[in-house]
C-alpha positions as CSV (number, residue, x, y, z in Angstrom):
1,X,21.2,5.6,13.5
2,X,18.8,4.8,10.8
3,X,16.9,8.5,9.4
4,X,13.3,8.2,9.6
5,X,11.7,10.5,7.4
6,X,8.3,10.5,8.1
7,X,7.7,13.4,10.0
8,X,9.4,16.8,11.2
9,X,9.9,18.5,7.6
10,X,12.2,20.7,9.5
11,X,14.7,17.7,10.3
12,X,17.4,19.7,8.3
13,X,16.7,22.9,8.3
14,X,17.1,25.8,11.1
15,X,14.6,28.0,9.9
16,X,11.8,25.9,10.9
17,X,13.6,24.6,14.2
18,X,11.8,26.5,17.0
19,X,15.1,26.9,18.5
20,X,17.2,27.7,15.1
21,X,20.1,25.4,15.5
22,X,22.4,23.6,12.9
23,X,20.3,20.4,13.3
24,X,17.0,18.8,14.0
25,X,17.0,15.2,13.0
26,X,14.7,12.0,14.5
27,X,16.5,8.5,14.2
28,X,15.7,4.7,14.9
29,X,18.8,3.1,16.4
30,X,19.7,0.2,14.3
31,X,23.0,-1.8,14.0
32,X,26.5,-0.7,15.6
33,X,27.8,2.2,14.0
34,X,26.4,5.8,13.9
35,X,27.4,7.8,11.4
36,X,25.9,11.2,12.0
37,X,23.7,13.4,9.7
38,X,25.9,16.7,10.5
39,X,29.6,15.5,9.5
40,X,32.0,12.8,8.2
41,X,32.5,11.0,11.0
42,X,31.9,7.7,11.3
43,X,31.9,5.6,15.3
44,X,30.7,2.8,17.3
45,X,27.3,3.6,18.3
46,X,28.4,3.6,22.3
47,X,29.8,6.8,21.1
48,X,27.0,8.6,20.2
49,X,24.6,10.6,21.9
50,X,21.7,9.5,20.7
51,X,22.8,5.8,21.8
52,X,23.3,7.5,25.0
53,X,19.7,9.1,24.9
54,X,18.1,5.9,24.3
55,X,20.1,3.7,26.5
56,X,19.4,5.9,29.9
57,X,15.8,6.1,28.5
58,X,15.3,10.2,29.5
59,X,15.8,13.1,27.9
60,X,19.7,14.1,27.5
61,X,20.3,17.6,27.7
62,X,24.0,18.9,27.1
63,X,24.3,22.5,27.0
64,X,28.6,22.6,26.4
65,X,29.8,19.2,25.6
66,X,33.6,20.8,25.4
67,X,33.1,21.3,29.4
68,X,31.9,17.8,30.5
69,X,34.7,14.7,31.0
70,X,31.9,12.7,29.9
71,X,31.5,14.3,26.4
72,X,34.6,16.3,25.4
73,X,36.6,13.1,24.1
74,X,33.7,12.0,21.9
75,X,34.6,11.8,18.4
76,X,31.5,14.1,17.6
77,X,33.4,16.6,20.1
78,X,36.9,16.9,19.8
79,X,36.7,15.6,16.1
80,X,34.2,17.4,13.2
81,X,31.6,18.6,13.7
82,X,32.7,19.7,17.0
83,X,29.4,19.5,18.7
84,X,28.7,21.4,21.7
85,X,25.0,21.6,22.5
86,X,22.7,18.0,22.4
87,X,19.3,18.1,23.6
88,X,17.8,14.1,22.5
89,X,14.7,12.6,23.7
90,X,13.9,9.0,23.2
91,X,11.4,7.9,21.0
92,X,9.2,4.4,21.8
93,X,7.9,1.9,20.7
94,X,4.1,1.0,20.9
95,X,5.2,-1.6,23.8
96,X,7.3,1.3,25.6
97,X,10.5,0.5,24.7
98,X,13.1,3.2,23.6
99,X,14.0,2.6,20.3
100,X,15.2,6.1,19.0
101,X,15.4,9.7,19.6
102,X,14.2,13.7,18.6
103,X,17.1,15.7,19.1
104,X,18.5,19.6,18.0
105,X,21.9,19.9,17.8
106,X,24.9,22.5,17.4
107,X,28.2,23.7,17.2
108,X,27.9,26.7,19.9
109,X,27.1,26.3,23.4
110,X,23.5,26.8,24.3
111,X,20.6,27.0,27.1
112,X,18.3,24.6,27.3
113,X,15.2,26.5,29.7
114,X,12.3,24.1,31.4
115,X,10.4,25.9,28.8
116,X,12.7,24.0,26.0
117,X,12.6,20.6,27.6
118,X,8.8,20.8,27.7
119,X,8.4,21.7,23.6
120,X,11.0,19.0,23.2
121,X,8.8,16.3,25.1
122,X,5.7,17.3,23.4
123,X,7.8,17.1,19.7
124,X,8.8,13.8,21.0
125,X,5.3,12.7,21.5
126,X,3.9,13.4,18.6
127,X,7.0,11.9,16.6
128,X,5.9,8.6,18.6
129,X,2.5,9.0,17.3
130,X,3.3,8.9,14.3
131,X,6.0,6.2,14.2
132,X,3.2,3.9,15.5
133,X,1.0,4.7,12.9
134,X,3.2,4.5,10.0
135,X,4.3,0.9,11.4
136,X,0.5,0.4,11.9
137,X,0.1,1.0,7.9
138,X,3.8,-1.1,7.7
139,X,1.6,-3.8,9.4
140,X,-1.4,-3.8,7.4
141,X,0.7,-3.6,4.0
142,X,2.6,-6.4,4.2
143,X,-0.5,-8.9,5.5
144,X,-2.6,-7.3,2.6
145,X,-0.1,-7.9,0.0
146,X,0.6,-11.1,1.6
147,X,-3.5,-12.0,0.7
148,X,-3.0,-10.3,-3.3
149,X,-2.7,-13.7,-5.8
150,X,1.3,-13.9,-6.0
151,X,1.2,-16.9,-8.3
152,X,-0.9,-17.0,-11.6
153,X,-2.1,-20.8,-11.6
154,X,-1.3,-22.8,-14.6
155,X,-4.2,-23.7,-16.8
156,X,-2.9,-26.1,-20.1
157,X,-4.7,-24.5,-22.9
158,X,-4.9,-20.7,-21.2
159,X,-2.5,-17.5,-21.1
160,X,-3.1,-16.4,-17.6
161,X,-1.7,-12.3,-16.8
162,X,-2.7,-9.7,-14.1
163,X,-1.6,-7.1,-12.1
164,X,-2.5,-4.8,-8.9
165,X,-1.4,-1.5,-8.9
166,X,-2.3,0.7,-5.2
167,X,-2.1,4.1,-5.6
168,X,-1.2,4.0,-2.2
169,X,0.3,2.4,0.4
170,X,-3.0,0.1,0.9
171,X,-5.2,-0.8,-2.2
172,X,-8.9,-1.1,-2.3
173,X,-8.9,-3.0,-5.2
174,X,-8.5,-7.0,-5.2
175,X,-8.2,-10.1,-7.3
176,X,-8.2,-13.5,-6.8
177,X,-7.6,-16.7,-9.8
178,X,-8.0,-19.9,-8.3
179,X,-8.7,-23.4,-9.9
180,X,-11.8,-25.2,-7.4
181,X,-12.4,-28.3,-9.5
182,X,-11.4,-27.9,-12.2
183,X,-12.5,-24.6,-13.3
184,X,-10.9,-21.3,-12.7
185,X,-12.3,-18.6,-10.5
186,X,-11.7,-15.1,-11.5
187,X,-12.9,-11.8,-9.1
188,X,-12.2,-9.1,-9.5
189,X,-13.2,-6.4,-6.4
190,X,-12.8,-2.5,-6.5
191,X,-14.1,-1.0,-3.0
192,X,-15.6,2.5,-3.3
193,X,-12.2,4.9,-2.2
194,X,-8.6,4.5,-1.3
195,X,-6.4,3.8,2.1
196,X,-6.5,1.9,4.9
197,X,-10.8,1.9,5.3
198,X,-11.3,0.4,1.4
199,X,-8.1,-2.3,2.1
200,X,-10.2,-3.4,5.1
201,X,-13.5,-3.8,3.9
202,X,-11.6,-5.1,1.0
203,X,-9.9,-8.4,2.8
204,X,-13.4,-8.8,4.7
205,X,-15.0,-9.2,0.8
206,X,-12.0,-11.9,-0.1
207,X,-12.2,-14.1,3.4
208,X,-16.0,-14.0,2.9
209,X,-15.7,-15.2,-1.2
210,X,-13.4,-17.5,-0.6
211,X,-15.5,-19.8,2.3
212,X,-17.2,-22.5,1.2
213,X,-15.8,-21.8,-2.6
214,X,-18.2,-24.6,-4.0
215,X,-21.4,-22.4,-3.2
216,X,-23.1,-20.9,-6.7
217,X,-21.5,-17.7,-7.6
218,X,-24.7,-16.2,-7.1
219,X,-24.6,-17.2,-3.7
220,X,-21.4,-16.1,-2.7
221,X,-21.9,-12.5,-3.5
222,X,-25.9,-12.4,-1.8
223,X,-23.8,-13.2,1.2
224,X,-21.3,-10.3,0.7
225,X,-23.9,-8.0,-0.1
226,X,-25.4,-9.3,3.9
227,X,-21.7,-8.7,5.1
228,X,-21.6,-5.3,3.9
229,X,-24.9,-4.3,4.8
230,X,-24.2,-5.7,8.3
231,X,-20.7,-4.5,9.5
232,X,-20.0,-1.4,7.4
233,X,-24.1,-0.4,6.3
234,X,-24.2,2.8,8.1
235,X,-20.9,3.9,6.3
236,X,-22.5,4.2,2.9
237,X,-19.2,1.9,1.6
238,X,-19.6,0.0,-1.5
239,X,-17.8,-2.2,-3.9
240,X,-17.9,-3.2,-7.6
241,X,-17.2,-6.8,-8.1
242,X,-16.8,-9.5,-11.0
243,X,-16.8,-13.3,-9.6
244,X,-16.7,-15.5,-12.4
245,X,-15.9,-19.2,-13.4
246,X,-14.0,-20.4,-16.4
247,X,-14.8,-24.0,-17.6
248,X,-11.2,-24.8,-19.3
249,X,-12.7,-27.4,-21.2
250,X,-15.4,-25.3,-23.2
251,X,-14.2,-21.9,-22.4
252,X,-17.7,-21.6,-20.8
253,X,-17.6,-18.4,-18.3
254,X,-20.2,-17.9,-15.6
255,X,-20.4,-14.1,-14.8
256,X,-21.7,-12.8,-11.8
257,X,-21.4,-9.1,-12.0
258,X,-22.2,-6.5,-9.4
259,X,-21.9,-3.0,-10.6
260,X,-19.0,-3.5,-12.0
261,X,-19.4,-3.5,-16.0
262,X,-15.8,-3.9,-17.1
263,X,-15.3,-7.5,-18.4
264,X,-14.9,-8.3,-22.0
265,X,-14.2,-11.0,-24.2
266,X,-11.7,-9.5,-26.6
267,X,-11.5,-11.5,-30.2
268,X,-8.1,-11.9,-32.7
269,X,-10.1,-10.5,-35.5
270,X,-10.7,-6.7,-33.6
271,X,-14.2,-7.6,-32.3
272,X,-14.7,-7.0,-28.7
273,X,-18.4,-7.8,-26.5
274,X,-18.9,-5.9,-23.0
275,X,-20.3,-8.4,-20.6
276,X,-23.1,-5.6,-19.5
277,X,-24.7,-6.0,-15.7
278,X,-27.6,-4.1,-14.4
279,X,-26.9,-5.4,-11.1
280,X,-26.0,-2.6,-8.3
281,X,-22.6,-2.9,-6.6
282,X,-22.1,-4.8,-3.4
283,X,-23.4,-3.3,-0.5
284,X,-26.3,-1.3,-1.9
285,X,-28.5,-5.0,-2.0
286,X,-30.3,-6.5,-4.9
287,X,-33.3,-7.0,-4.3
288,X,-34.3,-10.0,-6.8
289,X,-31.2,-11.4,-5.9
290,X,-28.0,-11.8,-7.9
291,X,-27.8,-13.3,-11.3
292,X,-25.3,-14.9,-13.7
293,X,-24.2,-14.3,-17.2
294,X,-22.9,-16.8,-19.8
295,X,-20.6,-16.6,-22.5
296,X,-17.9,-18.6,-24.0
297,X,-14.0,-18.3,-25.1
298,X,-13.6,-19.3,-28.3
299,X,-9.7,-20.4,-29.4
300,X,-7.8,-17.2,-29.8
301,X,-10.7,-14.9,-27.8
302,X,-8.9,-13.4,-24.3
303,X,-10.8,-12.7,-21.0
304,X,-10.2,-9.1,-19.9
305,X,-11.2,-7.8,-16.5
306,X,-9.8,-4.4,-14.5
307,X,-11.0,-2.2,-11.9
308,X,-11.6,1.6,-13.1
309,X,-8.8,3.2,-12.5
310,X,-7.3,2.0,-15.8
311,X,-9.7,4.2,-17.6
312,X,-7.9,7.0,-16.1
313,X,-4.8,6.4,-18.1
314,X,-6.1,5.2,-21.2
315,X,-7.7,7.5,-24.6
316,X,-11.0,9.1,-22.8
317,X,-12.2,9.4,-26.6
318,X,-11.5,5.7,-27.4
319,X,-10.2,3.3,-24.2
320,X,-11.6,0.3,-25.5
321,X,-10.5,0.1,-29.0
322,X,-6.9,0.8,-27.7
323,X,-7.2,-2.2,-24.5
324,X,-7.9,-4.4,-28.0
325,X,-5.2,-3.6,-29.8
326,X,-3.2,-3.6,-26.9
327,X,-3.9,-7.8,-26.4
328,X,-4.2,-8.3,-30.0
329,X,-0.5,-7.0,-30.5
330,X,0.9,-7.7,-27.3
331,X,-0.9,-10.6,-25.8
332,X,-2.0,-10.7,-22.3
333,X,1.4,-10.8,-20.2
334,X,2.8,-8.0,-22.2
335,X,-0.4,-6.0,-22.4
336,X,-0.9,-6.5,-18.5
337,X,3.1,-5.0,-18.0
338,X,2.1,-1.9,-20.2
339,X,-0.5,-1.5,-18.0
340,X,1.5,-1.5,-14.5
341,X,3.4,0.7,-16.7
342,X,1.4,3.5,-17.2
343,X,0.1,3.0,-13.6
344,X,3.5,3.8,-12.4
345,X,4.3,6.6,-15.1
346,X,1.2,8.2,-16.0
347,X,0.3,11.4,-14.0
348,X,-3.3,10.8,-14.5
349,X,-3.2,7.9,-12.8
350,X,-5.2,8.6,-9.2
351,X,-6.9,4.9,-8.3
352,X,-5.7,1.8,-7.5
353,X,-5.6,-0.4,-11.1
354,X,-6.2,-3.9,-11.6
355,X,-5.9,-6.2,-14.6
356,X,-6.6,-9.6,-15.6
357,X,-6.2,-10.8,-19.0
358,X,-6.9,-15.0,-19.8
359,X,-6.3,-16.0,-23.0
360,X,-7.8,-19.5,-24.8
361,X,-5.1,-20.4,-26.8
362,X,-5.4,-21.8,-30.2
């Protein structure tokens, strides 16, 4: 019996039981032992009655276990706890098959009314709700962290870092560093929010870049602002992006930036430039169309790029000076760790956070 946690706050505690017994617990069978959540005792999972539960696929009601042939030689019986009342009902699967159970438990005899069974079913339902949720959000975390860049490309010449942090389960925030012929594209993409709605509109932004990846910059994100304005318009959802190209050869970077205002070219000597935009964010349309920026990477200068959440852990009196010191000192793999570390420490930390850091070496 594997605990799920999810739901039922009251799975160990009798006080919130509607029927104030020793135990409430909700359990996905998995592998063949049970060892239960109210003793020592450890059995093949034949033997328990939640197996039982699940394997006649109905509820199991057992008022005095002591009394029944069936039950009194179970090891839960005759050995600690010395269970006497069971009332399990099995949990399923999306598909309908049972694949666990909500059940009270206790060590005195007890009736189990018509009224009972009903409360129990409708427990039971709801538990199943939200089991198919959660393994709805299970589903849509792994393929969304299966479409994050896993692998920074190799770029001879370049120190290549970054880093997504999700606040949550699901992240609205995405980046993406690919080389297309030669030259490495850099976005960057913060949707307006958090959950399950941002991740989505999120992926639609990434498929959408990444067709036809030869298409001008400015292109690309003209179309996205179309997308948005088509599928999710009405919604009022937006997103702040930064889709550039690096030239490796002359450092050259092509900046398309859509509301998003948070690149910067970051030199050894303390100096840092803001790569401004006046454009509006994706989804709100521009209506001259989108334009580029230019600037250039000299030897030594680093490429910095994050989403806004990292503003919520860093100085509010003085957040860039301390990013430049931070890559000046560190260097952009280190700096980009410190980040994911106060991500994952700092309690002011309430967005998703993404860095990028690419540094021309000398």
């Amino acid at each position: 019996m594997k605990e799920w946690n999810g739901w039922c706050g009251w799975r160990r505690t009798s006080s919130a039981s509607p029927w104030s017994v020793c135990l409430s617990s909700t359990g996905i069978v998995s592998g063949g032992r049970h060892r239960s959540d109210w003793g020592g005792n450890e059995a093949p999972r034949q033997d328990s009655f939640c197996d039982q539960t699940v394997r006649r696929n109905e509820p199991l009601i057992v008022e005095d276990a002591s009394t029944l042939p069936e039950f009194a030689d179970n090891p839960f019986v005759a050995g600690d706890p010395h269970l006497r009342f069971y009332a399990g009902h099995p949990l399923h699967a999306p598909g309908g098959e049972p694949v666990g159970t909500l059940c009270i438990v206790d060590t005195t005899p007890r009736e189990f009314n018509e009224r009972d069974r009903e409360l129990l079913s409708e427990l039971a339902y709801w538990v199943e709700v939200e089991l198919d949720q959660d393994q709805e959000l299970d589903n849509a975390e792994v393929v969304q962290r299966a479409m994050i860049s896993r692998d920074t490309p190799e770029l001879p010449g370049y120190t290549i870092a970054a880093a997504i942090i999700p606040k949550g389960r699901m992240s609205g925030d995405y980046y993406d560093l690919t080389v297309i012929d030669g030259r490495l594209r850099i976005t960057v993409v913060d949707v307006m929010g958090k959950g399950l709605g941002p991740a989505l509109v999120a992926s639609g932004i990434r498929g959408s870049l990444r067709t036809a990846p030869q298409r001008p910059l400015t292109e690309a994100l003209t179309e996205v602002d179309c997308l948005l304005d088509d599928t999710v318009g009405e919604l009022g959802l937006f997103a702040t992006a930064a889709h550039a190209d690096l030239d490796p050869e002359t450092g050259e970077i092509e900046l398309v930036d859509a509301g998003h205002g948070l690149s910067f070219i970051v030199s050894p000597d303390g100096t840092w430039l803001q790569l401004r935009s006046t454009q509006l964010p994706l989804g709100m349309g521009e209506p001259d169309g989108r334009t580029a920026t230019f600037a250039e990477l000299q030897p030594g200068d680093t490429f910095l790029c994050c989403s806004d959440g990292l503003l919520d852990v860093l100085d509010p009196a003085d957040p860039f000076p301390q990013v430049e010191r931070a890559i000046n000192t560190l260097g952009p793999e280190e700096s980009v760790q410190a980040a994911v570390r106060l991500a994952t420490t700092d309690e002011r930390a309430t967005d998703d956070i993404t860095v990028i850091a690419i540094r021309r070496d000398q």
